[in-house]
Every structure is written in C-alpha cells, then in structure tokens.
KEVOGU-317352 format. One record per residue (C-alpha): residue number from 0; residue in one letter; x, y, z. Coordinates in nm, 4 decimals. Layout:
BEGIN
  seq  type        px        py        pz
  NUM     A         X         Y         Z
...
end
This chain:
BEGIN
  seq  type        px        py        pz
    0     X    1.7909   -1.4554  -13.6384
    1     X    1.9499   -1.7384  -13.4470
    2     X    2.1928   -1.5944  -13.1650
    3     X    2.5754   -1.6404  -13.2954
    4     X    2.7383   -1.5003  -12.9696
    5     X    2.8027   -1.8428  -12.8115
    6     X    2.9697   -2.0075  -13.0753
    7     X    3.2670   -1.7695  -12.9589
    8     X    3.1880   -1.8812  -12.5981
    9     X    3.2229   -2.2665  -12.6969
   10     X    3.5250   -2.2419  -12.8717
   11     X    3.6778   -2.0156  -12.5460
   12     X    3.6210   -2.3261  -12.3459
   13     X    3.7316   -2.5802  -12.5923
   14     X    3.4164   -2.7142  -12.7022
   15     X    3.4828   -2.6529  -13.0465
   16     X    3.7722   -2.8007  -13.1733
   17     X    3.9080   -2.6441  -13.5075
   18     X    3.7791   -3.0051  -13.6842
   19     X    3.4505   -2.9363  -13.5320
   20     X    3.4174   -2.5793  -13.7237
   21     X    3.5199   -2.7100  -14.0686
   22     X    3.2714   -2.9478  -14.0210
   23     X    3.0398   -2.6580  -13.9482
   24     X    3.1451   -2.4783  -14.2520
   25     X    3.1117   -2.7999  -14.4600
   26     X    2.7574   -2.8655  -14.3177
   27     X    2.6301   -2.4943  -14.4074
   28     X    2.7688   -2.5584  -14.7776
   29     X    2.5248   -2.8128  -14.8331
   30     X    2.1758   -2.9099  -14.7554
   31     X    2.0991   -3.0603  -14.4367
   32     X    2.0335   -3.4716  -14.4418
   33     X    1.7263   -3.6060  -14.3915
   34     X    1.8126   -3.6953  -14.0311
   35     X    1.9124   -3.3664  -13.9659
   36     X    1.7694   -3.2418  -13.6118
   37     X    1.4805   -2.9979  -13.6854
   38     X    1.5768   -2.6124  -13.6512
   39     X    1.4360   -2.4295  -13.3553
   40     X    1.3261   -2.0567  -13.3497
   41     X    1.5659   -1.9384  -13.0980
   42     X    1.2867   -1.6963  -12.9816
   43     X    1.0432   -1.9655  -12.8807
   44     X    1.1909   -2.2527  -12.7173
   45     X    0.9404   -2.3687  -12.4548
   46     X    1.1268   -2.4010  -12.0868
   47     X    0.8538   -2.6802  -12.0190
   48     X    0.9479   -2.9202  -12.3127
   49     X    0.5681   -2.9692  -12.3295
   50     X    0.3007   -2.8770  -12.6345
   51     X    0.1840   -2.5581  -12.5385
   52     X   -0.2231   -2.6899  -12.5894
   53     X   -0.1137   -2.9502  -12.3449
   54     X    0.0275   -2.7220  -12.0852
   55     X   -0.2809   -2.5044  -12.0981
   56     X   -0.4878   -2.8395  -12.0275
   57     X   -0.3194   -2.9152  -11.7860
   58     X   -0.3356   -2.5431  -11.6330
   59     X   -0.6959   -2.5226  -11.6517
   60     X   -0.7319   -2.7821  -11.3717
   61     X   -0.4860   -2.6487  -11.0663
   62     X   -0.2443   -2.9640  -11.1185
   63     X   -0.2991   -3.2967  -11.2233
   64     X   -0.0311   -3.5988  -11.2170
   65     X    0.1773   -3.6387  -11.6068
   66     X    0.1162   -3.8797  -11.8228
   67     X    0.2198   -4.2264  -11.7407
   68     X    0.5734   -4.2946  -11.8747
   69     X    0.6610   -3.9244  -11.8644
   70     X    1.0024   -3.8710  -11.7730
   71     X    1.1396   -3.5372  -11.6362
   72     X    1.4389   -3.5195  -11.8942
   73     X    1.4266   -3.3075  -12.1962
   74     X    1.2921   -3.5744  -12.4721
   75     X    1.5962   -3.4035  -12.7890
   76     X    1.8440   -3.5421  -12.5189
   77     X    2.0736   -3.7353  -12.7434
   78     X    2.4303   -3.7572  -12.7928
   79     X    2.5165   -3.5264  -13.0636
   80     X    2.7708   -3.3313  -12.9096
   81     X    2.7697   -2.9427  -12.8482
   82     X    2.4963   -2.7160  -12.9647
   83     X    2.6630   -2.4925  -13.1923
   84     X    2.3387   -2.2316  -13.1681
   85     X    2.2038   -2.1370  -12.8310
   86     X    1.7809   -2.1123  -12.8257
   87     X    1.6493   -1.8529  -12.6358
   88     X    1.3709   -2.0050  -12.4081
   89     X    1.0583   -1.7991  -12.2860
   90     X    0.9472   -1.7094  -11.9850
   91     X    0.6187   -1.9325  -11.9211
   92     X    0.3374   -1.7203  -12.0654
   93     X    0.4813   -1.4364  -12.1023
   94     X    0.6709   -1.2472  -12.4725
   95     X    1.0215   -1.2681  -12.2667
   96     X    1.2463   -1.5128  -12.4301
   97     X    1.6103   -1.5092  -12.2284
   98     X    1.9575   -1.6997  -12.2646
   99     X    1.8849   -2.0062  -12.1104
  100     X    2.0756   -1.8601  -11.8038
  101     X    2.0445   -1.6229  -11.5681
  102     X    2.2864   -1.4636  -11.3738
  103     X    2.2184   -1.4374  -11.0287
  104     X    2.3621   -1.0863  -10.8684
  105     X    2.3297   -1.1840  -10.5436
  106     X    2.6939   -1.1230  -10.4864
  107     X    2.7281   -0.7257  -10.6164
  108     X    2.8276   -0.5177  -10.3752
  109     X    2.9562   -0.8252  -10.1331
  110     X    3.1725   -1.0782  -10.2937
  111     X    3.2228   -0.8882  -10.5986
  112     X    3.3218   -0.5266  -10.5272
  113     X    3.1820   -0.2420  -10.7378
  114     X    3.4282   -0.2603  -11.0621
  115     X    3.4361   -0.6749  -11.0526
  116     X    3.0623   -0.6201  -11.0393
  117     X    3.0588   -0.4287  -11.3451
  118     X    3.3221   -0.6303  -11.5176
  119     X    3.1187   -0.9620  -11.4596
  120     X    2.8125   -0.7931  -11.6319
  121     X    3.0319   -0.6929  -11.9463
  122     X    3.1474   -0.9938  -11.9763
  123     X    2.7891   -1.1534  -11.9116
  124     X    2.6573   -0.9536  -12.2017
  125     X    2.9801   -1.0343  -12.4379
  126     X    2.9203   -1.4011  -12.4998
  127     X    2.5604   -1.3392  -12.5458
  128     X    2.3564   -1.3042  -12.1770
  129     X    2.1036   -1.1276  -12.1498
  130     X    1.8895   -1.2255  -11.8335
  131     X    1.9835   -1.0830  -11.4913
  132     X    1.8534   -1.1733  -11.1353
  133     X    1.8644   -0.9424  -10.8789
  134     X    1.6206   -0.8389  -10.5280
  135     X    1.5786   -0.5250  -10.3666
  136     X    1.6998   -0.6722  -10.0334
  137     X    2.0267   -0.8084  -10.2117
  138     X    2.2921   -0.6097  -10.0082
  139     X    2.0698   -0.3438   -9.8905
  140     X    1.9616   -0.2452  -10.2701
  141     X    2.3042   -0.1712  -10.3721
  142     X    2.3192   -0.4789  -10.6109
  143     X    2.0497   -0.2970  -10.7778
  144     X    2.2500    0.0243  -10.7761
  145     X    2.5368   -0.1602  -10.9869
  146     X    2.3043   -0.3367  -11.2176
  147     X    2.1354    0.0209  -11.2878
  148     X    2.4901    0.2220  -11.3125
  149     X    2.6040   -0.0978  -11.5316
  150     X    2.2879   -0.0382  -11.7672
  151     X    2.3078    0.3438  -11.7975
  152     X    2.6457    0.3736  -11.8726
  153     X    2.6546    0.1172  -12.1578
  154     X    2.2822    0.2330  -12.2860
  155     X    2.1845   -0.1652  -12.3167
  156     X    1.8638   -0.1269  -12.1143
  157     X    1.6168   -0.2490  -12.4018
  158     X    1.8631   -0.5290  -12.4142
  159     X    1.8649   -0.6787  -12.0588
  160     X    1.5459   -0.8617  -11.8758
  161     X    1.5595   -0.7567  -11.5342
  162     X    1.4001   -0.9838  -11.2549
  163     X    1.3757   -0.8596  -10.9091
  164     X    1.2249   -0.9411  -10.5823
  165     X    1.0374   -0.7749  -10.3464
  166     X    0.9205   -0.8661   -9.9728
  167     X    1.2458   -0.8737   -9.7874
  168     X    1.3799   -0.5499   -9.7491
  169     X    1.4118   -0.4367   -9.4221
  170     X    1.2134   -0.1453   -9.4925
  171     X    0.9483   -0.2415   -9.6832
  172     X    0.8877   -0.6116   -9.5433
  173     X    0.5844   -0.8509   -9.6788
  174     X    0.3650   -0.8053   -9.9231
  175     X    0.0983   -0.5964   -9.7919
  176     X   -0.0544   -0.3350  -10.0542
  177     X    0.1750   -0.0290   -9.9641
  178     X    0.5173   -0.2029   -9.9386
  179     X    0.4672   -0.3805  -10.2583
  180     X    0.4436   -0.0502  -10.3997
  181     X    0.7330    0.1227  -10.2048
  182     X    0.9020   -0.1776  -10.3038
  183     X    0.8719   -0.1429  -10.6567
  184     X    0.9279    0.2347  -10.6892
  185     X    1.2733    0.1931  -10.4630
  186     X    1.3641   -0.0860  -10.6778
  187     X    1.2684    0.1417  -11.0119
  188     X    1.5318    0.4084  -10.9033
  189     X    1.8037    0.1917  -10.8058
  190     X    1.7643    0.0457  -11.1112
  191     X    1.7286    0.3470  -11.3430
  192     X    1.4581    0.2661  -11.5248
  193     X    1.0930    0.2672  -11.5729
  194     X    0.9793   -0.1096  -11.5570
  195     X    1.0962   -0.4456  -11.4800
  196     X    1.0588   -0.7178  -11.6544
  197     X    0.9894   -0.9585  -11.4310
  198     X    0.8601   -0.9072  -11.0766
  199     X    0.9213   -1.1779  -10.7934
  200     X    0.7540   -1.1978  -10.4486
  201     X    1.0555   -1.2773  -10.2745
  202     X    0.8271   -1.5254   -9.9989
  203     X    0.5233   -1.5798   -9.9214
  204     X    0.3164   -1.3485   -9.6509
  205     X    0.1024   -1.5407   -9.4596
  206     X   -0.0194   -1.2442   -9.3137
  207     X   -0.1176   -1.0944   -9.6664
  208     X   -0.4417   -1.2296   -9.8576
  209     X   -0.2883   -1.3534  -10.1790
  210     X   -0.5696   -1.1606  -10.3478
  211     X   -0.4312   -0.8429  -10.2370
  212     X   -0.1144   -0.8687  -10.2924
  213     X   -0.2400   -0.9854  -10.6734
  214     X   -0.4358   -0.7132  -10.7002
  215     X   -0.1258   -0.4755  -10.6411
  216     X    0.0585   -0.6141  -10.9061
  217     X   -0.2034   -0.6083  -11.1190
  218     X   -0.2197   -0.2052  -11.0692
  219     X    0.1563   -0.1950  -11.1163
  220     X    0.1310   -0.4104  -11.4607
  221     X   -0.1705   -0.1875  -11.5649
  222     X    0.0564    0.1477  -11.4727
  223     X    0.3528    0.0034  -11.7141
  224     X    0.5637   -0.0243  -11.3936
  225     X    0.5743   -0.4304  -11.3760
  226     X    0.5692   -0.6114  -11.7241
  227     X    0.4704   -0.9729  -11.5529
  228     X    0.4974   -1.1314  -11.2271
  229     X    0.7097   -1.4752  -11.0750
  230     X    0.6640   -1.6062  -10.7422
  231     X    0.9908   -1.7156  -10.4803
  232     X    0.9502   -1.9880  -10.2515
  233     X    0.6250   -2.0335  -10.2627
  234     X    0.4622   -2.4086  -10.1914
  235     X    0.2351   -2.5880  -10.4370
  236     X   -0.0677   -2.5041  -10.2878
  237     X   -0.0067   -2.1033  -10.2673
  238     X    0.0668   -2.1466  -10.6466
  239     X   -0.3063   -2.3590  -10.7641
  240     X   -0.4993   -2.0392  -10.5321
  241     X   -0.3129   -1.7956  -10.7213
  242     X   -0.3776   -1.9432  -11.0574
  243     X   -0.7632   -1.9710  -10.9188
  244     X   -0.7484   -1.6224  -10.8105
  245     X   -0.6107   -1.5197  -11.1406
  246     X   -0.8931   -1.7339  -11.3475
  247     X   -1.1001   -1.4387  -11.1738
  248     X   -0.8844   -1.1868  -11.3609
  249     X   -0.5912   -1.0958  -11.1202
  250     X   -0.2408   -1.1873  -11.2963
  251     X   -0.0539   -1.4864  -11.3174
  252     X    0.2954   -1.5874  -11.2311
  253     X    0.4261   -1.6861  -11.5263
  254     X    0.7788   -1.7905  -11.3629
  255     X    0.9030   -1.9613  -11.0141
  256     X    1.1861   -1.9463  -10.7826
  257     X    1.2954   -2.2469  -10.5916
  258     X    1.5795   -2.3971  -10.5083
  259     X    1.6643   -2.6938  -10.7110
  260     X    2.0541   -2.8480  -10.8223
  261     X    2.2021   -3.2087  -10.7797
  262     X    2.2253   -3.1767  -10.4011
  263     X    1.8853   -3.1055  -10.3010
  264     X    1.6428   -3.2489  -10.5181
  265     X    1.3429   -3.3766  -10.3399
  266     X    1.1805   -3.0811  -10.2766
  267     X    1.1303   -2.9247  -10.5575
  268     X    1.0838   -3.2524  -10.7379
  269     X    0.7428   -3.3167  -10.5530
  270     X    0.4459   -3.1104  -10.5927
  271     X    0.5863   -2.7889  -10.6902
  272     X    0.7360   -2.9499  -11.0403
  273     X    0.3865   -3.1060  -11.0995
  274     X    0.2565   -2.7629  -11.0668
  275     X    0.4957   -2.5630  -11.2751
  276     X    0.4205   -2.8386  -11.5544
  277     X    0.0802   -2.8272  -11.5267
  278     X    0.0453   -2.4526  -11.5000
  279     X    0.3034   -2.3820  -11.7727
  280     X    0.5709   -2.1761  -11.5421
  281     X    0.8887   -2.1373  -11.5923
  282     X    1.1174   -2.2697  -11.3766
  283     X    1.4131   -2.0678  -11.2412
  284     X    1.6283   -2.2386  -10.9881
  285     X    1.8382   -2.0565  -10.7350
  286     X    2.1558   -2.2018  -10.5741
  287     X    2.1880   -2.3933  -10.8738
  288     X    2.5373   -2.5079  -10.7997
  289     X    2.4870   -2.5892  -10.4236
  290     X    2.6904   -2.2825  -10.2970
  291     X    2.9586   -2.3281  -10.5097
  292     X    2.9937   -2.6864  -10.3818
  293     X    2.8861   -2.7871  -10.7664
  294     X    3.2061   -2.6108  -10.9352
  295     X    3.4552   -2.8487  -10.7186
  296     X    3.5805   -2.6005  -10.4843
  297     X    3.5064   -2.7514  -10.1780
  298     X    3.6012   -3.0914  -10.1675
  299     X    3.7202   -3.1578   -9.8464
  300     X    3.6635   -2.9790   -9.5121
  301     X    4.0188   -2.8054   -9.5514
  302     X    3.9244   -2.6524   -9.8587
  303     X    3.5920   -2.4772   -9.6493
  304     X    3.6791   -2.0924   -9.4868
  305     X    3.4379   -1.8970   -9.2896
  306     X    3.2533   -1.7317   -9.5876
  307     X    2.8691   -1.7624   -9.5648
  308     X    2.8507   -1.9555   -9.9020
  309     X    3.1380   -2.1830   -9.7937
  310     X    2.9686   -2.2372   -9.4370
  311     X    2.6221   -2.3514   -9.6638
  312     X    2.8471   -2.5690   -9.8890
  313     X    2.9984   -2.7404   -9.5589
  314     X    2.6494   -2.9532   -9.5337
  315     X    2.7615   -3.1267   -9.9195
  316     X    3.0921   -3.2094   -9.8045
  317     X    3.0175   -3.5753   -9.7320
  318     X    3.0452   -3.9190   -9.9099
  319     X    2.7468   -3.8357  -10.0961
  320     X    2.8606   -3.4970  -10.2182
  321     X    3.2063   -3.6893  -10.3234
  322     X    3.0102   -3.9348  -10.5385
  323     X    2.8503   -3.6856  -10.7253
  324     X    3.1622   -3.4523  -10.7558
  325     X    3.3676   -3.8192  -10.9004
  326     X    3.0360   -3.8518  -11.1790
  327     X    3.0643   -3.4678  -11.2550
  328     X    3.4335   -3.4675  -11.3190
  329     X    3.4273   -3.7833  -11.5201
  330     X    3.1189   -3.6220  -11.7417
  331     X    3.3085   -3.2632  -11.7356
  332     X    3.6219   -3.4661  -11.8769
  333     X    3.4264   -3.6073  -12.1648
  334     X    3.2922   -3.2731  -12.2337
  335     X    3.6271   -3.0756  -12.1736
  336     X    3.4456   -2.8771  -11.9466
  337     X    3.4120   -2.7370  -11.5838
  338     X    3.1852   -2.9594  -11.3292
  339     X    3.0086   -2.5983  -11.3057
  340     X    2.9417   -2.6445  -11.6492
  341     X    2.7878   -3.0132  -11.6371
  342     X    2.6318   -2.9068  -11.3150
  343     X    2.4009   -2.6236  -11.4945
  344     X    2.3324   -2.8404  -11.8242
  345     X    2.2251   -3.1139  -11.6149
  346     X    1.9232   -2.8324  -11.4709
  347     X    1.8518   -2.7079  -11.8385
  348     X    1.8312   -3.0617  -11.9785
  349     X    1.5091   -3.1182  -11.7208
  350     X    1.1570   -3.0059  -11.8317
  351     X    1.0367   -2.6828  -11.7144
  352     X    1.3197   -2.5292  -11.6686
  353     X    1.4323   -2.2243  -11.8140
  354     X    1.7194   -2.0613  -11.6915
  355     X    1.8891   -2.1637  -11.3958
  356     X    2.0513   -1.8732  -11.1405
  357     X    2.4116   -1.8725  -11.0854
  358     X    2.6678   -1.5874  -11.0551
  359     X    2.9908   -1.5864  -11.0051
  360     X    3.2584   -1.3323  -10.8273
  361     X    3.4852   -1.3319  -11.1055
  362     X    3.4393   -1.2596  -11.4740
  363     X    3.6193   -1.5354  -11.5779
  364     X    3.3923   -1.8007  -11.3806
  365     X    3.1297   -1.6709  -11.6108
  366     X    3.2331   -1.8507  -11.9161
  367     X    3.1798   -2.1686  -11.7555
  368     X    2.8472   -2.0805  -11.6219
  369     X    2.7172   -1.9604  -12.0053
  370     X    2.8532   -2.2805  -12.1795
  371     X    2.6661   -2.4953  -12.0105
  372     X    2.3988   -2.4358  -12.2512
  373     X    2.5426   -2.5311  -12.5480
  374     X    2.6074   -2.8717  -12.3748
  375     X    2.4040   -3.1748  -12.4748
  376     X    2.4174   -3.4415  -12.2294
  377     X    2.3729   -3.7994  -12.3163
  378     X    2.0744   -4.0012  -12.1776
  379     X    2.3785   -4.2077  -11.9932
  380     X    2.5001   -3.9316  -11.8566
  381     X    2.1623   -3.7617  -11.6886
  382     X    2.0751   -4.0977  -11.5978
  383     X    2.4206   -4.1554  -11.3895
  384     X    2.3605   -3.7553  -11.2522
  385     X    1.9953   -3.8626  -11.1602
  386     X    2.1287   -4.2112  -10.9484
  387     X    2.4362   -4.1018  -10.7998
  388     X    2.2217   -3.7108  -10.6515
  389     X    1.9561   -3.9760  -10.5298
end
C-alpha cells in the first residue's frame, strides 16, 4: 500500500496548505481525469529513471555512452506541485526498496550525543524513514552501537535497511580476506543483529585483488551474514572489473557511494554516472549538502567556527557558493521550504539516484531533510540549479 507517513511530514513544513488537502479529498471522491499522472507502485520506483531491459543492455557491455539527447534529469519532472505520496525507490538490483533518503549517521556519538542520537532516529522513523547509513569506522564503531541500542529497544529491526562500511577501521584496515570478515562480525554485534542489508567497501584496496575481496562477500552473502553488496569511492574502472568479475559468478554491487551535491559536480558527473547508468546501480551520494554549506548556514566567513564540517564548508564560501545559495533561497521561497530541502530534491530529481545521505545533529533538521522528497521541481528550476553549480 502506498506509504501515507509523509503527507504528515508535508503539511509540518507547510507544503500542504489546508486548500491543498480539500482538494485532495475532492480528488479521491471522484475518478481521476484522463490527464491524471499514472500511479506508481511505491515498492518499485527505479532510482535510474531508465527501463529496466535497457539498463540490463546497457550492463551487459561494462559502460557505453546514453543515448543521444538523453538528459540527466528525471523525465516526470513537471510542475505539479508537491507529491502528496512518497515512492519507495529500490536499491539497483537488489529486493530493497527505501525512502528515497537516507540518513547518514556519521555524526552519532560526535555531533549528536547519545540521547540526540536516539531522538534523531525516532523522529527519522516517525515521518516515514526507513534507510540508515552508517560505517564501522564512524566514531570508532560507536555510531553503530547507537543505531543497534536504537533498534533493540524499539524492536523495529525488520523495519530498518541498514548500510554499513567496512575497510577503514583502524583495526581491521583494507579489504584483505580476514578483515573483511572481522569487519563484518564487529559490525554484526555493534549492531545487534544478524545481517545487514547492505554492505559497502568503504575504499578501494589497491593492495587487495578485487576478486578476493568479491569472493569474501560472496561467502558472507552465502552464510546469511551480508544480504547484497555497494561499493564507496570507487573509480569507473574498478566498477566495469567488478561487474566482469561478477559475470564469472562473484556478486555485484548493486549500489555506489560517491560524493555528489551542487558544489562538486564534475566528478561524479563523468565516468562514474555513465557507469552506474549503464550497470543499473543505485546511486547514493554522500555530503549531499556540501557540509552543511547547502542548508544556508555558512554564508559568510563569520558565520564559519572551527568544527571539522564547518572547516570543509569554508572551501564553498565564495562568490560561486553565494550564487547558488541566492538560486536556492529564491526556489526554497517558492516552495516554502528550507534550501536543505531544495538542495536534496534537486539530487533525487537526477537519474540514478536513489537516496541521497544527509544527517543532521538535531531532530528537528530532519524534517527538512525528509521533505525534500515530496518536492517536485520544475524543469526551470533544475535548469537554473544546473547553470548557476556550473
């Protein structure tokens, strides 16, 4: 059944307008017009925006350049106003279909203190999330520890995808056969359970043979321990040899991690997008709003402090970074929304992506993060956020 949740998440940031629901109620007492926008199963939205036949065409040959006059915004992009029903998009190849956002936990157990922590998860889950991202070198492991105490004490396990990361912990570095699997089984207690969902090498290890560490994961996915696997910052080329080692048998990523938002664009918008279309991945993007620099907060150098995220968000604050702040507030103000907001639903509106990564230190920042997908940008308005990020 379509999700419901985020129609109370729209109205909590004033995207719904009490006109706007009796219009809703009028529209479900009669039958939809023949212009009517088709429904969508909310469990099988494609991330890539791209027939599924064509994607696995496209797969079968490594990469290969998109049809001529393709362009890399979501083709329903029309201005129609908010979505009043949120589709749940899957994971690239895989039976996990997620709220088309993921919150990143990157800041448990630093930023966000143990009960914030658990607070931002509630209200995560209350206006409908259901995706979290997390790494076993996040903090030492203890974001892991929160997200597992968070799950056990309100039972929701069954409820919640769970991506980690493996390959940067300090004690079980690279992804060599045995750390891979200390790895995983640290990551499995923190956590509390007995699998996760979706299993990321953090980085590439040049020192590794891709085929091993493959080979690995394919033990854990055969031993119910690891239900698929994603890849982290991994170039184009590592990404066609896995899908050629995994044409042999071994698995395939069915998701990426790279980072991709208004401010730094070019290189994920080369070769690796080519290959995520082509090989049907999902697309997750980390540091999705630029450090924080995306919400507004730092607009000038006075506003910058000696936090590590505000020190990264000091490279945006430049004429550039004011022109696209000036288009995202104008755009937020026609949506009566936060720049955050605009920020995110300008990611999700571009093929192959599926759920951006952003997390926030409060719980109430998280409202603006989940609304952004029940925001429909205009062609205009991607088209002014694609010139002014050039």
């Amino acid at each position: 059944m379509p999700q419901l949740l985020p129609l109370r998440l729209l109205e909590s940031v004033g995207l719904r307008s009490a006109e706007a629901r009796q219009a809703a109620a009028r529209t479900t007492e009669r039958p939809a017009s023949p212009a009517a926008e088709p429904a969508v199963d909310p469990a099988v939205a494609p991330a890539a925006g791209r027939p599924a036949d064509a994607s696995r065409d496209l797969a079968r040959a490594g990469t290969a350049d998109p049809p001529t006059g393709v362009v890399d915004i979501d083709p329903a992009i029309e201005s129609t106003g908010p979505l009043s029903i949120i589709a749940r998009r899957r994971i690239g190849e895989s039976d996990l279909a997620v709220y088309p956002l993921s919150l990143g936990a990157s800041v448990f157990g630093w930023t966000a203190d143990g009960d914030t922590s658990l607070a931002i998860l509630d209200r995560f889950a209350e206006l409908g999330g259901d995706f979290i991202d997390t790494a076993d070198s996040y903090v030492g492991g203890r974001s892991e520890l929160l997200i597992g105490s968070w799950m056990r004490e309100r039972r929701n396990r069954d409820r919640v995808v769970v991506a980690t990361k493996v390959g940067r912990h300090q004690e079980n570095p690279g992804l060599g056969s045995v750390s891979i699997v200390r790895a995983v089984e640290a990551s499995l207690e923190r956590l509390g359970t007995d699998h996760i969902d979706l299993l990321y090498f953090h980085e590439d290890d040049p020192e590794t043979p891709l085929e091993d560490s493959l080979a690995t994961a394919e033990w854990l996915i055969e031993s119910g321990k690891v239900r698929y696997l994603g890849a982290s910052n991994f170039t184009a080329d590592r990404l066609i040899e896995a899908r050629i080692l995994a044409s042999a048998g071994l698995p395939k990523f069915v998701a990426i991690q790279n980072q991709y938002n208004l401010m730094h664009r070019t290189e994920f918008e080369s070769a690796p997008r080519i290959v995520a279309a082509a090989q049907g991945l999902a697309v997750m993007p980390y540091y999705a709003l630029a450090n924080g620099f995306l919400t507004g907060k730092y607009r000038t150098k006075s506003d910058l402090t000696a936090g590590a995220r505000s020190v990264r968000a000091s490279a945006y604050v430049n004429r550039r970074g004011q022109r696209v702040l000036a288009v995202l507030d104008r755009i937020a103000g026609e949506h009566h929304v936060a720049p955050a907001s605009i920020a995110l639903a300008w990611l999700l509106a571009k093929r192959t992506i599926a759920a951006p990564v952003a997390s926030a230190s409060r719980p109430d920042q998280v409202d603006a993060l989940m609304a952004a997908a029940g925001i429909r940008l205009t062609r205009a308005q991607m088209l002014d956020l694609d010139r002014v990020s050039e």
